[in-house]
C-alpha positions in Angstrom: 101.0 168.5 103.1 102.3 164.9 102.2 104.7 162.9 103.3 107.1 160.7 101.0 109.7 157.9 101.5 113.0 158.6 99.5 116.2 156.8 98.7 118.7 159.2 96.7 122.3 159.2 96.0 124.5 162.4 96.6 127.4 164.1 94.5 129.4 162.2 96.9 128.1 158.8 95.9 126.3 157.9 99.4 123.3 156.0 99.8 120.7 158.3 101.9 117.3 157.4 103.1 114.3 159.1 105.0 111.4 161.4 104.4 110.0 164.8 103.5 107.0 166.9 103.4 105.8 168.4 100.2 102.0 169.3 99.2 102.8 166.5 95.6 105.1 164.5 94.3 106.3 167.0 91.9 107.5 169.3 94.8 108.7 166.3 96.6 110.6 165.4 93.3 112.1 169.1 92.8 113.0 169.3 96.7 115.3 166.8 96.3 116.6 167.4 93.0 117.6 170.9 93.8 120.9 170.0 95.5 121.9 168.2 93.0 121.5 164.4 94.1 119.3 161.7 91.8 116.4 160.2 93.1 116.5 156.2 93.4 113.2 156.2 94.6 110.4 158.3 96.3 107.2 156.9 97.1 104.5 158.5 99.2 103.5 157.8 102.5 100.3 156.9 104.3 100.9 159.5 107.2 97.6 159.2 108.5 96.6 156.1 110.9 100.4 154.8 110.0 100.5 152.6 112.8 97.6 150.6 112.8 98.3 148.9 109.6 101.2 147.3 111.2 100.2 146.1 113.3 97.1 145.1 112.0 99.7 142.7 109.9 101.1 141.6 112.9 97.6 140.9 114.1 96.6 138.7 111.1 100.2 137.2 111.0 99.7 136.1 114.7 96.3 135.1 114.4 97.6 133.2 110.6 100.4 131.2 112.7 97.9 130.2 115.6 95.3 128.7 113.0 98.1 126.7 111.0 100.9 126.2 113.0 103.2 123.5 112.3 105.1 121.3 114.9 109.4 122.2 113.8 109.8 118.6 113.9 107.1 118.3 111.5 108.0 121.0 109.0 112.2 119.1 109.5 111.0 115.9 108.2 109.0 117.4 105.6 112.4 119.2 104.2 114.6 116.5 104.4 112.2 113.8 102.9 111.3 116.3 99.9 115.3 116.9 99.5 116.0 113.7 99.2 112.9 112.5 96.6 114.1 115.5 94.5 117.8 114.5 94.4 116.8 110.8 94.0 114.9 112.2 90.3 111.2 112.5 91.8 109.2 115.9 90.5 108.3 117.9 93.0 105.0 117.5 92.2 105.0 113.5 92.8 107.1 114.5 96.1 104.6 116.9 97.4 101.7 114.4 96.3 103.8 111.2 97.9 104.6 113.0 101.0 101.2 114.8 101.1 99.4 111.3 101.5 101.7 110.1 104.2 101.7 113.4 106.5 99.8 112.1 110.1 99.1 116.6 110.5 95.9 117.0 109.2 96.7 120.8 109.0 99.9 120.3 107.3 98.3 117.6 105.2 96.2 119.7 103.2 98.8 122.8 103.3 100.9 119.7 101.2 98.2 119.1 99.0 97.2 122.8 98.0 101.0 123.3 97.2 100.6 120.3 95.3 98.4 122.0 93.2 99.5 124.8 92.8 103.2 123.6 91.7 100.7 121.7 89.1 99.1 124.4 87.6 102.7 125.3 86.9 103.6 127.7 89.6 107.3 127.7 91.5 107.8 126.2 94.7 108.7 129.7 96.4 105.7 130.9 95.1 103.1 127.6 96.4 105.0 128.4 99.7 104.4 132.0 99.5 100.8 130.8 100.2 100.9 129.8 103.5 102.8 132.5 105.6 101.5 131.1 108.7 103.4 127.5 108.1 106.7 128.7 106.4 108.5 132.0 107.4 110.4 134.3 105.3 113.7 132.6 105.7 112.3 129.1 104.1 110.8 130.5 101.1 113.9 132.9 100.6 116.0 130.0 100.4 114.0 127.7 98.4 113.6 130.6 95.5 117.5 130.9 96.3 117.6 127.2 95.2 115.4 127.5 92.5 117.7 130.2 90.8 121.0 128.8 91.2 119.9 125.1 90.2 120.9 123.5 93.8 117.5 123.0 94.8 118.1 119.7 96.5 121.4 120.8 98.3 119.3 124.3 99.6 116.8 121.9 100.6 119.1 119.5 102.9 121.3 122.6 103.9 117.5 123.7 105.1 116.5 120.8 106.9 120.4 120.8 109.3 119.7 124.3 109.9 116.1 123.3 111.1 117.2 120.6 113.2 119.6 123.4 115.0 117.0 125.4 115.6 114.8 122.9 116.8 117.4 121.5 119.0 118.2 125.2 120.6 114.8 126.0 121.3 114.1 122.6 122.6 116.5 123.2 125.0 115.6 126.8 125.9 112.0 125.8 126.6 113.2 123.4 128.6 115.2 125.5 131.0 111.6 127.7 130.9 109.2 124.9 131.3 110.5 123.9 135.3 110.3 127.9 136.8 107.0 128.5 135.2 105.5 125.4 135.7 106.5 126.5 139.8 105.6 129.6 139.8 101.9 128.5 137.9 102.2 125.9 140.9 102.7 128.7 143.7 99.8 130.8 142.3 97.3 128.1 142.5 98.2 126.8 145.8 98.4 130.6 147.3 94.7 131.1 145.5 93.3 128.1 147.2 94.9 129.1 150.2 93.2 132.5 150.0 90.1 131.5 148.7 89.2 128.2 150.7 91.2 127.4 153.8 92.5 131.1 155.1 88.3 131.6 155.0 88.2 128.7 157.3 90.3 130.0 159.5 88.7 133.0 160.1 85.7 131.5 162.2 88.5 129.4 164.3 90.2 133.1 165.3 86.7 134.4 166.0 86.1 131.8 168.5 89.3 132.0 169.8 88.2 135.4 170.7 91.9 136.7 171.6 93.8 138.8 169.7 95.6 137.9 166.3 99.1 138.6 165.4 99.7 141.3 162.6 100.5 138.9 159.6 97.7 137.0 160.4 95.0 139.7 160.7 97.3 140.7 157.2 96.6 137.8 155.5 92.7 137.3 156.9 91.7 140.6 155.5 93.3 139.4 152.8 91.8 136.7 152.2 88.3 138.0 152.8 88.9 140.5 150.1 90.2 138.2 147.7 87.2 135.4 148.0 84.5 138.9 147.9 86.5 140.0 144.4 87.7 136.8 143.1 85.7 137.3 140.1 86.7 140.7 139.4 90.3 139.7 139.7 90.2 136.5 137.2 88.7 139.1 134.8 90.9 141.9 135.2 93.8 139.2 134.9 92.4 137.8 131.8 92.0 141.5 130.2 95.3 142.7 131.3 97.5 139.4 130.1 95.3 140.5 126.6 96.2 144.2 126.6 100.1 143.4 127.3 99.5 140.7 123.8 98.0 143.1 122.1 100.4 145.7 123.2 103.7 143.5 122.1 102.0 143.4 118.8 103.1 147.1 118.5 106.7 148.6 117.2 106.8 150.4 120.6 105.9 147.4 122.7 108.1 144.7 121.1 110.6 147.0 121.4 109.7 147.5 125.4 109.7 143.5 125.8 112.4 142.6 124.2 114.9 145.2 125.8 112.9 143.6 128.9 113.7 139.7 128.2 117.0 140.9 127.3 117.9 142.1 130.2 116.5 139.3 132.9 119.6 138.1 134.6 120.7 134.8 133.2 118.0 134.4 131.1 118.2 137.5 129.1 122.2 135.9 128.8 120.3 132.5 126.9 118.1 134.8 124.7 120.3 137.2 123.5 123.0 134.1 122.3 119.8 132.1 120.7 119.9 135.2 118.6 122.9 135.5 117.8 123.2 132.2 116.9 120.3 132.3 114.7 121.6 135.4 112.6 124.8 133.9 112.5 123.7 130.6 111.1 120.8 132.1 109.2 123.8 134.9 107.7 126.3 132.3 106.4 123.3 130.1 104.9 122.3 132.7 102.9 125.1 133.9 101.8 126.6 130.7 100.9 123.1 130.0 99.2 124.5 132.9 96.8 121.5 135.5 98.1 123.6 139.3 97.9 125.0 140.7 101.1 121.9 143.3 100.9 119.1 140.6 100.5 120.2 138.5 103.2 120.1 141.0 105.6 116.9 142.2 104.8 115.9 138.6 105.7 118.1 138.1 108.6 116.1 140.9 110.3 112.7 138.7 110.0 114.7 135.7 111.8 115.9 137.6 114.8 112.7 137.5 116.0 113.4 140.5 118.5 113.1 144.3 118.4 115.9 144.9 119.2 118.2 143.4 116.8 116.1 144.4 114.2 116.6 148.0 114.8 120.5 147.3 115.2 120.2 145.2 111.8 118.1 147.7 109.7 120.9 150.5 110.7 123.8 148.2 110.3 121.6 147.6 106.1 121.7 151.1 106.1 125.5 151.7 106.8 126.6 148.9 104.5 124.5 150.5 101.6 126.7 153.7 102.8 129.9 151.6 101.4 131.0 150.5 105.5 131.7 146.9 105.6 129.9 144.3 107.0 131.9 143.7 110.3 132.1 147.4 111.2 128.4 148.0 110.5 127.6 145.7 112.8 130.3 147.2 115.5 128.3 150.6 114.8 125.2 149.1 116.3 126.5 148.5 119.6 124.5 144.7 120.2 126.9 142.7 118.6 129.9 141.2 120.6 133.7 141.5 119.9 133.9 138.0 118.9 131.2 137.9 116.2 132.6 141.6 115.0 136.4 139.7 114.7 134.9 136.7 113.0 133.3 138.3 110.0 136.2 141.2 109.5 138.5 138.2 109.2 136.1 136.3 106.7 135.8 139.8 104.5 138.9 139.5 104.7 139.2 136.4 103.3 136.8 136.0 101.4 135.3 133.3 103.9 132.5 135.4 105.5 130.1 132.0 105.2 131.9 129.7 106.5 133.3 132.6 109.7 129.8 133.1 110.3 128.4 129.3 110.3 131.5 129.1 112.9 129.8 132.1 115.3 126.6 130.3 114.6 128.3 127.2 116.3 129.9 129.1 118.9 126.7 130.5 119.9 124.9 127.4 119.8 127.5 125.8 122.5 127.1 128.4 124.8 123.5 128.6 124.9 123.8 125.0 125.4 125.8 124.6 128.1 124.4 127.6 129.6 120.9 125.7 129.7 122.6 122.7 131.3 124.2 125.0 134.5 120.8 126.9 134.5 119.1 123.3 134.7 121.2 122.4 137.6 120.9 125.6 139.3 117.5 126.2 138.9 116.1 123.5 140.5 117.2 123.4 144.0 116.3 127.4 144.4 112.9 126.6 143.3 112.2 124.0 145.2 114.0 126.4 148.6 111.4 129.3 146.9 108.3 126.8 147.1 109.6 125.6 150.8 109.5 129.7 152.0 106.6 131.1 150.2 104.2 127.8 151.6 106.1 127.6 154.8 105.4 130.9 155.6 101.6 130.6 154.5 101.5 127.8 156.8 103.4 129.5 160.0 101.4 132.3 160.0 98.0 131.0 159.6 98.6 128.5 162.2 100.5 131.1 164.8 97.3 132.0 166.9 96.4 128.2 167.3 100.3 127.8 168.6 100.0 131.1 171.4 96.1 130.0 172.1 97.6 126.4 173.1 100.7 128.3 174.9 98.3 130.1 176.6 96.5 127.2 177.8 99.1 125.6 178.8 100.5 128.2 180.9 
């Protein structure tokens, strides 16, 4: 028995998708047929091993993006410089060749020069891009062939290069607000190590002379200790093979989908993430659609910008629901992810006729909030980690010294 993918219409005139089981494609074919609805499409489907090749993908992808990554900034000049040689009467070919000789990335230097080529040998710039998946996403070369096609290549290209900038601006600026409490918390875990592995050790033969007996904590954190320095070893392994099975593991459908419900829902943080995205399908949304891309295309490429699980499930069944004949504003609604506001602002540019322009505005919205949320995270963060590093060592401290204090009490007395 088979399994096959189909998109039909019924009498009603609704779009339908989804499977069904059928030993060929004939009986697949007549299935469906039988209750009168025509067939769009009906492919079959690889039902054995159908996860692996995902993520196998997403393997490849991740391992493509770590080999050729390109610095935003980077990849922002590049845009901007080949928009404006192009709309000053440069080919693109002595653009890419001009710009390709002055890139200071050795990595994007000869990505330049292969697209070079390639547009050379006579081939579109969507498609020389199209090459190199690892350097420009889905979004860029959607846009560019957007460009191509409606003869605004230069405008698409400087459009592209704004929208960069925001982007690179916003996650500047949520890196930042991350940078401080991990570079704490990376802090707190190698002093605690050393603590456990070197001086707590040290210690040990003090109490043993002392001879008298230790308070609970300390005995706590001796034995401690002792374990830790006899399975150090073990434990930097084990920590090394876990942090790559939980990688490995967000590679899958079923753990992106487990992280990013997770991310999302960290207090304040989760708050940050989830407006970065909605900032970015905003923006990304009105780009495209003023680019003239189709309501359908654009969100078929809004759910590869996202960049969470989450909203790509919402977006893929909000797709679904506009294909249905629902409009855009109350497709999204359906979904239950996107806010009032965002909702309000594209009924009112359907509306209109404005959707664009409504939805560059959300995108700007957005983009304030995760902005000044940053800045009162920034100013909040700082004093509680530096209260959380004055407990967490203080306490290390008191109860490691403690026997010395009652031995000398004792003493004294």
């Amino acid at each position: 028995m088979a399994e096959f993918s189909y998109i039909i219409r019924t009498e009603k005139g609704s779009r339908e998708t989804g499977n069904i089981s059928a030993e060929n494609y004939n009986e697949a074919l007549e299935k469906l047929q039988k209750d009168g609805t025509a067939v769009i499409k009906l492919t079959e489907r690889d039902s054995s091993f159908d996860f692996i090749k995902p993520f196998l993908d997403r393997l490849s992808m991740s391992i493509e993006e770590m080999k050729n990554k390109v610095p935003l900034n980077v990849l922002v000049f590049f845009t901007r410089q080949l928009s404006t040689m192009f709309s000053a009467g440069l080919t693109i070919e002595r653009a890419l060749y001009f710009l390709s000789t002055e890139e200071k990335n050795k990595k994007f230097k000869k990505v330049l020069l292969k697209i070079a080529d390639d547009v050379k040998k006579g081939l579109l710039l969507s498609n020389a891009l199209e090459r190199h998946p690892g350097v420009f996403s889905s979004l860029y070369i959607s846009l560019v062939k957007a460009g191509e096609v409606s003869g605004k290549l230069s405008e698409t290209l400087e459009e592209l290069s704004i929208y960069l900038e925001k982007i690179e601006d916003t996650q500047r600026k949520v890196k930042s607000a991350m940078y401080y409490p991990v570079f704490i918390i990376v802090f707190l875990f190698v002093v605690i190590t050393v603590m456990f592995t070197f001086l707590i050790p040290k210690f040990k033969n003090v109490y043993d002379q002392l001879g008298s007996e230790l308070p609970y904590y300390t005995v706590l954190f001796v034995n401690m200790s002792v374990w830790f320095q006899n399975n150090f070893f073990n434990v930097m392994v084990m920590l090394f093979l876990g942090l790559i099975s939980i990688w490995i593991f967000t590679l899958t459908d079923t753990g992106r989908l487990l992280k990013d419900r997770i991310l999302l829902n960290v207090p304040i943080f989760g708050s940050i993430i989830k407006q970065n995205i909605l900032s970015k399908f905003s923006k990304t949304f009105g780009i495209l659609i003023s680019s003239g891309v189709s309501v359908m295309d654009a969100m078929e490429l809004v759910i590869r910008v996202v960049n969470n699980r989450v909203y790509e499930i919402a977006v893929k069944n909000a797709t679904k629901s506009i294909e249905n004949g629902v409009s855009i504003s109350e497709s999204l609604k359906i979904t239950g992810v996107f806010p009032p506001i965002m909702i309000q602002l594209f009924s009112t540019g359907e509306e209109t006729g404005e959707i664009d322009n409504l939805s560059l505005k959300a995108s700007d919205f957005y983009t304030k909030q995760v902005n000044a949320s940053v800045d009162r995270l920034t100013s909040l963060i700082e004093p509680l980690l530096i209260i959380l590093v004055g407990i967490v060592i203080g306490g290390v401290i008191i109860v490691t010294y403690l026997p010395i204090f009652q031995v000398g009490a004792a003493i004294a007395n």
